[in-house]
C-alpha positions as CSV (number, residue, x, y, z in Angstrom):
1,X,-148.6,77.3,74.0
2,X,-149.6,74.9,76.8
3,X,-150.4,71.6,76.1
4,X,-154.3,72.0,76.5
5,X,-154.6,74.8,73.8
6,X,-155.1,73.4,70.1
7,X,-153.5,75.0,67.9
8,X,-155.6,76.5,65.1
9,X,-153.5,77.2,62.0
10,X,-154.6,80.3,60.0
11,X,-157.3,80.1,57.6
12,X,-157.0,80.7,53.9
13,X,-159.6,80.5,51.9
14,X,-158.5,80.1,48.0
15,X,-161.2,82.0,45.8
16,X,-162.9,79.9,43.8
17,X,-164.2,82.5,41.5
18,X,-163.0,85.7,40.1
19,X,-163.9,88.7,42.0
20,X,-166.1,91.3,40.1
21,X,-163.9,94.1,39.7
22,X,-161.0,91.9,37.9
23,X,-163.7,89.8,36.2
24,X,-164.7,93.3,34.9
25,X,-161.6,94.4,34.0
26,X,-160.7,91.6,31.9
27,X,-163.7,91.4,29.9
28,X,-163.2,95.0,29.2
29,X,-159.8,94.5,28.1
30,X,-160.3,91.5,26.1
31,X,-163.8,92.6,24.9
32,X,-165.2,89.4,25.7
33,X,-168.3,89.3,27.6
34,X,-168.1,88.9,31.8
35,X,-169.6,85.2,31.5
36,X,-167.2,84.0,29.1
37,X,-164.3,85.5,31.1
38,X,-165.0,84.6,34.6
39,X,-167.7,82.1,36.6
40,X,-170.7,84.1,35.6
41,X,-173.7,81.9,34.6
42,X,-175.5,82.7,31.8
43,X,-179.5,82.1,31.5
44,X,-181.1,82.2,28.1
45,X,-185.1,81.8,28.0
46,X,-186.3,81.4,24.2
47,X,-189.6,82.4,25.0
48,X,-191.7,80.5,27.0
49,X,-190.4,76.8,26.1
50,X,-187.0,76.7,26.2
51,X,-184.3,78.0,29.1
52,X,-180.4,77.0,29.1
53,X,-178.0,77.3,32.1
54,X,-174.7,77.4,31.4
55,X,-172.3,76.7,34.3
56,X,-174.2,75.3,36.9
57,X,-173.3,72.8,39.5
58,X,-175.9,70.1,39.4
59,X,-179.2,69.3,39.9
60,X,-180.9,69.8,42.8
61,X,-184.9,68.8,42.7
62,X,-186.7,67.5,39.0
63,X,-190.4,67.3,38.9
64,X,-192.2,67.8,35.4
65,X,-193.5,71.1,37.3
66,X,-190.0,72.7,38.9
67,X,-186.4,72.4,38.6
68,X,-184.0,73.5,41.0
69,X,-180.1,73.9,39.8
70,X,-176.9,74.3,41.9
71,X,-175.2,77.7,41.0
72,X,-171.7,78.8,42.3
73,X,-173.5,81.4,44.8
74,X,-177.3,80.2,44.9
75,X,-179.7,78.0,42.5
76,X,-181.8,78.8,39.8
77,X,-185.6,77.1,39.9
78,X,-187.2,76.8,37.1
79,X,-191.1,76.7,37.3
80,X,-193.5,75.8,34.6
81,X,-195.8,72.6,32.9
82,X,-194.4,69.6,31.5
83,X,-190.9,70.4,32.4
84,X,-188.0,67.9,30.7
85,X,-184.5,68.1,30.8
86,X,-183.6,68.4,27.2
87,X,-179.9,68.2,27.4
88,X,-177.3,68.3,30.0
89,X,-173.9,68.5,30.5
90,X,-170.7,69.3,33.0
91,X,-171.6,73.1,32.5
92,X,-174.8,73.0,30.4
93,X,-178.7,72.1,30.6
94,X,-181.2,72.4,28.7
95,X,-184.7,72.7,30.3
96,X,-187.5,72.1,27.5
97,X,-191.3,72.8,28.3
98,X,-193.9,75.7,29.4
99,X,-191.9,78.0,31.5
100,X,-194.0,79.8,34.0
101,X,-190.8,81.4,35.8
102,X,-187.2,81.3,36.4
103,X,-186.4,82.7,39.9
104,X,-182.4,83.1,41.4
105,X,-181.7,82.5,45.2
C-alpha cells in the first residue's frame, strides 16, 4: 500500500433485526406469534377511532389531521379528523380520533 491510498477496512454491517426466515422459524417453534418474536410491528385499528403501533421508532410529523411514525424499515401515516396522541411510549402509541387511513412506506 503506498502512502497516498487510504486504507478502507472491511465493512460489517451488524443486523439490527432478525431476518425473516429465522424470525419464522422461531415463532413456529415457540408458537409465539412473528411480532412478539422478532422486530415486527404490529398495527391494531379498533374501528375507525382508535390505532396502536407497537414498536416504532418515534415521531415524525403531528398535526390533528396526519401522523407520521418512524418504523425500523419505513413509517406508518396515519390520516384522519381530530387526530390526538392518546398514549405513547418507548415501543407503544396510541393514536385516538377519526381515522380516515393508515398507509406503510
Amino acid at each position: 500500500m503506498h502512502r497516498w491510498e487510504r486504507f478502507e477496512p472491511p465493512r460489517i454491517e451488524c443486523p439490527k433485526v432478525m431476518n425473516m426466515n429465522m424470525q419464522k422459524t422461531l415463532s413456529g417453534a415457540l408458537r409465539l406469534p412473528p411480532e412478539v418474536v422478532g422486530n415486527t410491528q404490529l398495527i391494531t385499528l379498533h374501528g375507525n377511532s382508535c390505532v396502536r403501533v407497537e414498536k416504532h421508532c418515534g415521531l415524525i410529523h403531528y398535526a390533528p389531521e396526519c401522523v407520521i411514525l418512524a418504523l425500523p424499515h419505513g413509517q406508518v401515516t396515519v390520516r384522519g379528523d381530530g387526530l390526538k396522541l392518546g398514549t405513547m411510549s418507548r415501543e407503544t402509541v396510541v393514536i385516538r380520533g377519526t381515522v380516515f387511513s393508515v398507509e406503510l412506506a
